[in-house]
N, C-alpha and C positions, 0 to 999 in steps of 0.2 A: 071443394077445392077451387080457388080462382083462376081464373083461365087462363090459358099460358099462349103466347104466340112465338114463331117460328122466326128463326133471327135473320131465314134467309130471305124474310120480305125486303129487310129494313138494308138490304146489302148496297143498295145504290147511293145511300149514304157515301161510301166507298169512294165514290165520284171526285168528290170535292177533292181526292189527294192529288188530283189527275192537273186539278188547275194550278196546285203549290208547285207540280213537277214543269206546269209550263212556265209558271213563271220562274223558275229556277234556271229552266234553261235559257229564257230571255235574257236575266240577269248576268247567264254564265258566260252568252256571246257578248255581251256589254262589256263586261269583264275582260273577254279575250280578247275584244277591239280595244276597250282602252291599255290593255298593258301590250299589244302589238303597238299601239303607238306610243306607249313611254318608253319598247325598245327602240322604235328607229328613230326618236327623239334623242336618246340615251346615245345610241352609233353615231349621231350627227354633232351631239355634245363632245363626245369623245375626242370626235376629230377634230373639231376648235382648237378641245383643250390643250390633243396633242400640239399642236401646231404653233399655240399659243409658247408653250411649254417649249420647244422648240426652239423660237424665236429670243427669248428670254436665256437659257440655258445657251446660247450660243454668244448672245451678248455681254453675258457673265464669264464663260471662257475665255472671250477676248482681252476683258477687263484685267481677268487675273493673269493673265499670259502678259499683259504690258504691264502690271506691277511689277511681275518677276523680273523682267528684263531690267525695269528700274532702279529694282533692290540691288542686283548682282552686277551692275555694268555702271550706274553713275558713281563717280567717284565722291562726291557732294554726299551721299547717304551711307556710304559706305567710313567718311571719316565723321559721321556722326556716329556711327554705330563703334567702333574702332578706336578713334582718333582721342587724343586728349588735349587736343588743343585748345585755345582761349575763346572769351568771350566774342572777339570778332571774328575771328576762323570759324565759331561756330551759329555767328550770325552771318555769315556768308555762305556756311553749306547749306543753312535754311532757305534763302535766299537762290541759290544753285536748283536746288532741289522742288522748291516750289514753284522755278520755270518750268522746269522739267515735267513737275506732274499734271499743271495748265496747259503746256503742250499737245500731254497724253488725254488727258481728257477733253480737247476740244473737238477731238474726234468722234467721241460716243455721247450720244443727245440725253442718255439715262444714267451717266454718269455723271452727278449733279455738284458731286466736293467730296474732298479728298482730307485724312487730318492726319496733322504727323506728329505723333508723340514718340518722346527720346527721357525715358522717367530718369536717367544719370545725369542728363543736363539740361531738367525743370523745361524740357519745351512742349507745347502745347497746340499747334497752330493749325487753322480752317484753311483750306486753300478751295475757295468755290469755285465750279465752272462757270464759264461765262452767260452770265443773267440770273445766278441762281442767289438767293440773298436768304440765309439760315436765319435771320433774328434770333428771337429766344429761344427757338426748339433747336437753332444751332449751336449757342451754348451751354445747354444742357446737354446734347450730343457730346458735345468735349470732354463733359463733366464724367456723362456714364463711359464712354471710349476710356479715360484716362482707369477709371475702374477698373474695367475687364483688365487694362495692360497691368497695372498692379498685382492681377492676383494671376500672378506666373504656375499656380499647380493649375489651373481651370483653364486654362487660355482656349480658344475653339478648335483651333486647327487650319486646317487648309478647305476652309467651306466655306462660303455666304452661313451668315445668321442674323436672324432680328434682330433690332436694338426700338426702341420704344422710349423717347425722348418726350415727355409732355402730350400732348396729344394728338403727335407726328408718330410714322413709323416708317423707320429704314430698314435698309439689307445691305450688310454691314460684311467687305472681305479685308480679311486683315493679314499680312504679309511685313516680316520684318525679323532680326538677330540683337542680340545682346540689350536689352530693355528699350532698342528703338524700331517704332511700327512705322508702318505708312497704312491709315484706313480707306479704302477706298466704296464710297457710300450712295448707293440710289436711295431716292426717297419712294416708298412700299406704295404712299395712298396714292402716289402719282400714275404707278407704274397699275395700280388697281384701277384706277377710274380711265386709264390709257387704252387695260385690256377691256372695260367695259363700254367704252366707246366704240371698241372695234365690231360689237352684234349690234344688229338691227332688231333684236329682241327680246331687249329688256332682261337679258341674260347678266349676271352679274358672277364675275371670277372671285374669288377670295383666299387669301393665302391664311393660314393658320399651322399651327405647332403643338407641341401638347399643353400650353401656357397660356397662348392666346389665339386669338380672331382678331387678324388684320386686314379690318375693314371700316370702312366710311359708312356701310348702310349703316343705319341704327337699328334697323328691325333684323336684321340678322347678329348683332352684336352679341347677344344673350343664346343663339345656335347652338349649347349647348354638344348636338350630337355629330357636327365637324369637329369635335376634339377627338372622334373614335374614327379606327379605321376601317373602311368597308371595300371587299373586293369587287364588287359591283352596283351598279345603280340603288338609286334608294329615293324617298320620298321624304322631306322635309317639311313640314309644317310650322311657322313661327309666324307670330306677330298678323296673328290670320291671314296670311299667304304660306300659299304653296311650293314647291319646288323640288323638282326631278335636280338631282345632285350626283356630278360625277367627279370622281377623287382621280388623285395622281400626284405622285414625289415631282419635287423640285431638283433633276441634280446637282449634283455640285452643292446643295445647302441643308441646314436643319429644316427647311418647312417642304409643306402640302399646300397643294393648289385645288380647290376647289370650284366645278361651273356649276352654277344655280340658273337652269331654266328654268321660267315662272311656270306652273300648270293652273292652267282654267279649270273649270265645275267641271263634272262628270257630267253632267247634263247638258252640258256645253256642246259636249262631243258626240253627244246621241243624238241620231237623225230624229226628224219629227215621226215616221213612220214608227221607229223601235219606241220612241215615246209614247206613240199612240197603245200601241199593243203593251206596253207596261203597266198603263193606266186603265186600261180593259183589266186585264191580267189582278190588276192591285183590288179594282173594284169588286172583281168576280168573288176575291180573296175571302171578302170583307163577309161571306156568307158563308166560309167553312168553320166560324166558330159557332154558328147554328148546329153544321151537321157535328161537330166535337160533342156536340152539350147531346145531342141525340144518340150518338153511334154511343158515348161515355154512359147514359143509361142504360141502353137495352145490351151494350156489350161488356163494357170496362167495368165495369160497377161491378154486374154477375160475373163476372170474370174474376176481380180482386178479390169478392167472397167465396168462390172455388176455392182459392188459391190458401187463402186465409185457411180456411177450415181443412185443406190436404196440411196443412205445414203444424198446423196446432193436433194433427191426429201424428203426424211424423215424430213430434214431440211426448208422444203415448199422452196425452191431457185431451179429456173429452170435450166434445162442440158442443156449443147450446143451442137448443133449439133456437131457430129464426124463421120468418116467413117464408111460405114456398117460392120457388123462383117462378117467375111468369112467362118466362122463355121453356119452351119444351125443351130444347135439348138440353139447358141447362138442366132441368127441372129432374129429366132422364140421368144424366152424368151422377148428378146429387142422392140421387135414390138408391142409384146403383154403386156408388161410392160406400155411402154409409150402410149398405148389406154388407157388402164386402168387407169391410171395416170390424162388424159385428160377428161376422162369420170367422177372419183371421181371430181379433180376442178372444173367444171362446174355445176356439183350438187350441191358439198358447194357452190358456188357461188350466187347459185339460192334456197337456202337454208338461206343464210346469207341474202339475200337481202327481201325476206318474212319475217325472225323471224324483220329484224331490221325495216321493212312496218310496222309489225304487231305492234311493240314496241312504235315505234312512234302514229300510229292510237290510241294504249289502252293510251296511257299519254296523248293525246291531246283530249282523248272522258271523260277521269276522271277528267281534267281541267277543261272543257266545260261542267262536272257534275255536278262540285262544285257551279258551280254562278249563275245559273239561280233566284232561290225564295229570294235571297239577293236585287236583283234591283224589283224584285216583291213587297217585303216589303219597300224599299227605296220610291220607286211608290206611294202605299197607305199613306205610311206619307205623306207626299208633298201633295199629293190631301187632308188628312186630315186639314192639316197645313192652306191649301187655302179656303177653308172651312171658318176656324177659324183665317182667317185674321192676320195670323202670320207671319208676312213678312220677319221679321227679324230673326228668325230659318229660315225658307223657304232658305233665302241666306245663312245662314250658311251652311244648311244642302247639297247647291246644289254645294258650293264650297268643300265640304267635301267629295259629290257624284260624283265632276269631276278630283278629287285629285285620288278617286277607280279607276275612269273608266280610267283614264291615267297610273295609274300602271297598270290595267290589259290589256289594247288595247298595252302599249308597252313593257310588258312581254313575251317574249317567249321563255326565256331560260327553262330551266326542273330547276336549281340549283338556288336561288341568295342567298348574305349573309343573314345574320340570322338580319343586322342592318333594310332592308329596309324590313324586312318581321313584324319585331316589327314596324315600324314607320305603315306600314300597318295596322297592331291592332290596333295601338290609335287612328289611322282616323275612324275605323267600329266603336271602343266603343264615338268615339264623336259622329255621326252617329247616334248611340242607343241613345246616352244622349240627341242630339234633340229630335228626336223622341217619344221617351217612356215617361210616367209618372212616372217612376218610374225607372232609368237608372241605368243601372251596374257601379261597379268601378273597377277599371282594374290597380294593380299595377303588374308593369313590373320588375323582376330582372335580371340583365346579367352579367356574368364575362367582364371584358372591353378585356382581349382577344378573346373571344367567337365572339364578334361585326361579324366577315368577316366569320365567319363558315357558310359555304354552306350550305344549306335547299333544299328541295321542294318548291316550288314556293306554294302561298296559302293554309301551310300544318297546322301549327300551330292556322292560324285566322278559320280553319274549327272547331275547338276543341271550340276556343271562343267561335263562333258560335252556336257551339250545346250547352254548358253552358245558353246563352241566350233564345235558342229557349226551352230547358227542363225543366232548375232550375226554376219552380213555388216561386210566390212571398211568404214570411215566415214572414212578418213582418216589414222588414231592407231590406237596399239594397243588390242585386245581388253584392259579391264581388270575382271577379274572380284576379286570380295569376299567371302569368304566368313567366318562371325562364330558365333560359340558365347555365347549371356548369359542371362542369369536377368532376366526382367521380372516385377515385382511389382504390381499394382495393388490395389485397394483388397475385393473378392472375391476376389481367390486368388493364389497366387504362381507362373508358367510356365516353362518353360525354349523358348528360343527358338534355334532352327538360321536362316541367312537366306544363302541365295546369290543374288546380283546381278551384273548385271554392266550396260558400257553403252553396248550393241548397240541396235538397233533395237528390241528388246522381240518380246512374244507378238503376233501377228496380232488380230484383235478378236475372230473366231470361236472362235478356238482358247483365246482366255484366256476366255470363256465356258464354253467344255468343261471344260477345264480345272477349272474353280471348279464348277462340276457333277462333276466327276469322270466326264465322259462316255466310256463304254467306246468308243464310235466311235475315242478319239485313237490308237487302237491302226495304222488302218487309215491315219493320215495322219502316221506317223513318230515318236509323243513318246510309245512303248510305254514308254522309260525313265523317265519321268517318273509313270505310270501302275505300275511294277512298284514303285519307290518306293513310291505312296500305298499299294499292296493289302499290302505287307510293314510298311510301319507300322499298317497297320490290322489285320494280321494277330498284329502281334506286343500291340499296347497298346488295342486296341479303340477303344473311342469318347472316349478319353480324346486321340487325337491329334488335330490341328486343322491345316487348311492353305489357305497363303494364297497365291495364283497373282496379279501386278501388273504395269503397269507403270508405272515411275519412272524414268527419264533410261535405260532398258533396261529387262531383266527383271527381277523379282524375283521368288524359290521362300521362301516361311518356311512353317516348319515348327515349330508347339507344341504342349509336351508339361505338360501338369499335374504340378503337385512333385511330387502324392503319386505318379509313376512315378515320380520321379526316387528317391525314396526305395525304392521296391521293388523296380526294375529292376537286373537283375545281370547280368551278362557269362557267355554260355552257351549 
């Protein structure tokens, strides 16, 4: 045997976890120092932004407070909206109207031009603040302005919103009745590169919608995850920079304003000391895939073949032989495993081979239960019979007595169909009709599927039997019933056996035993009705169901759940 060693030498292997643990926890204050300072990075953006937000949002309130006044107080906008006057009346309220809103805007330094569309009297007009000159992107503003007022189902409402003219972008409030507006318009990239002006660090504001990103960087243009909304801070990565990202609504309008502070390396932020100790830490590292490959030998390995070999015996499938293990305790667990292993098998072994002795003996002693006082009786007719010079019953009855004794001498299954067990019945009730004075009548019913359904071998003609041997004469002939059907209800589908007949019925103690299945009935004659239940219970377990009654006589049913009917075989 090769020499096995002891696995608690090799335990300091162990060791090496100790260094992944330190460096974990290096890492984990790295971690906790740099996201301490992307929160009070995050609280200091915050407050900009607030602030920023603020400053804007106040300026826009003013804005739209002095259009309203203008809307509802100049009489000049008021007979544009209104009026139907002529070409020069209504080139005079343009005229009215466009002092008036140069007036108002030479007050507010972000309110850059103003445009006044009237779609009933074709007018169209820019009215800039002073020094502010739209060129092209101002006449495409007109273009898309003159749009939005057109489509009177969609109009914005009472809010700032984008408008995106060429490759300018304004913030656009619109105020006005009866198809005539007054726009009043800051320009966005201004108001972005204004707010960006205002940090000393490189921080950049951006406004966006769920449409666009209105902004001048380029490298944030494609920002993709500023079109989602997030309730607090978050890290931004695009165009290989970084950026801590705090979000906030714009009131008063359709957009979000977002602050992108730049964030530097992680390594930026780590002292030279925690540097040092990471790089110790890293290097120590670099020597626990030694101890893996070693601890993975002498433990893992012998370990996942325990393992293997418990799970393949769990499966009742034998192990094959393999090398002994070189670890003693293994070596020990292995030996001692596969005793125990050999030692359970052979007790089930000798376990299974007694219950299925013992199974066999009790179905072939309750077989051998059932027939004896049947040829007993059979006996005393025929000697009656001879007697009484009845030659011709005699023959009947001894061809009808060698038709039994050939079914039962070549039965030895436990199961046969349900056909040869009814052709059985009719033989015993021709049998009584010899014999008796007064002979039973035995009508049979069966589904014509039911024909091949397995049975007990002599379970049904026992029930006959006791009908005969209990149900006292009343009058009228003994008429017994006997029926084969599939009952279905609404939980499950049954198969149903039912022998009746209509005698006088069960005694009231005995149809209590009975429905107990009380072993006493053995001692007061209705052993065949008892060797029945224990071989259907023998054969289908708890699956069988029976029901002991009386109705105009007795009645014996017997049900079996489909799912027998489907696994049950003849054998």
């Amino acid at each position: 045997m090769a020499k096995s060693y002891s696995i608690k030498t090799r335990v300091l292997i162990l060791l090496f976890i100790l260094l992944g643990i330190v460096l974990f926890i290096l890492m984990y204050y790295n971690y906790f120092a740099v996201s301490e300072l992307n929160k009070k990075t995050a609280e200091a953006s915050s407050n900009t932004l607030y602030i920023q937000c603020q400053n804007m949002e106040k300026e826009m309130e003013n804005i739209a407070a002095a259009m309203v006044n203008l809307t509802s107080e100049q009489v000049p906008f008021q007979q544009l909206a209104y009026g139907e006057s002529g070409e020069y009346q209504n080139y005079m309220n343009v005229f009215d109207t466009q002092e008036s809103v140069e007036d108002m805007m030479y007050s507010y330094s972000d309110w850059r031009c103003s445009v006044l569309i009237s779609l009933s009297k074709g007018i169209n007009r820019m009215i800039p603040n002073l020094g502010y000159k739209p060129g092209e992107s101002g006449r495409l503003l007109q273009e898309r302005l003159w749009e939005i007022a057109e489509d009177e189902e969609n109009l914005p409402g009472n809010i700032w919103f984008p408008v995106k003219a060429g490759e300018e972008s304004f913030l656009v409030r619109m105020l006005g009745y009866r198809s005539t507006y007054l726009f009043a318009v800051m320009p966005l990239d201004e108001m972005i590169l204004m707010q960006n002006n205002e940090t000393a660090n490189e921080a950049v504001t951006v406004f966006y919608d769920d449409n666009f990103i209105y902004t001048g960087n380029y490298a944030l243009q494609d920002a993709a995850d500023l079109l989602q909304e997030h309730e607090d801070y978050y890290l931004l990565k695009t165009k290989g920079k970084r950026y801590l990202v705090i979000e906030s609504a714009l009131a008063g309008s359709s957009l979000k304003v977002a602050y992108l502070t730049p964030q530097s390396d992680v390594w930026d932020k780590i002292g030279p000391a925690h540097g040092f100790l990471i790089l110790i830490s890293s290097c120590t590292l670099l020597t626990i895939p030694l101890g893996y490959f070693l601890l993975r030998r002498m433990f893992f390995k012998p370990l996942d073949r325990l393992t293997g070999e418990m799970e393949v015996l769990a499966r009742q499938e034998t192990v094959a032989e393999g090398e002994p293990f070189r670890e003693r305790e293994f070596l020990v667990v292995d030996e001692a495993m596969h005793s125990m292993v050999d030692e359970i098998s052979r007790l089930k072994i000798e376990k299974y081979e007694k219950e299925l002795l013992a199974t066999q003996v009790q179905l072939e002693y309750y077989r051998v239960q059932i027939r004896p006082h049947f040829y007993i009786n059979c006996l005393k007719s025929i000697y009656s019979m001879l007697e009484a010079r009845r030659y011709q019953k005699i023959q009947r009855m001894i061809i009808c007595l060698s038709n039994h004794l050939r079914y039962m001498l070549k039965e030895h299954r436990n199961l046969v169909p349900l056909r040869e067990e009814l052709n059985y019945i009719s033989n015993y009730i021709e049998l009584q009709t010899i014999s008796m004075q007064y002979p039973p009548e035995c009508r049979i019913q069966c589904d014509p599927d039911m024909e091949e359904y397995p049975i007990p071998a002599v379970s049904l003609l026992s029930f006959v039997e006791n009908s005969v041997k209990y149900s006292a004469h009343t009058g009228g002939p003994l008429k017994i019933q006997v029926s084969a059907s599939r009952l279905r209800t609404e939980e499950e589908s049954l198969i149903c056996f039912c022998v009746s007949d209509n005698g006088q019925g069960f005694e009231k103690e005995v149809l209590v035993k009975l429905n107990r299945l009380d072993e006493t009935l053995t001692e007061e004659g209705h052993i065949g009705i008892l060797n029945v239940v224990r071989r259907f219970r023998l054969q289908y377990g708890e699956r069988a169901h029976f029901s002991f009654r009386n109705y105009e006589g007795a009645v014996n049913e017997i049900f079996l759940t489909e799912a027998v009917y489907e696994s049950a075989d003849c054998g």
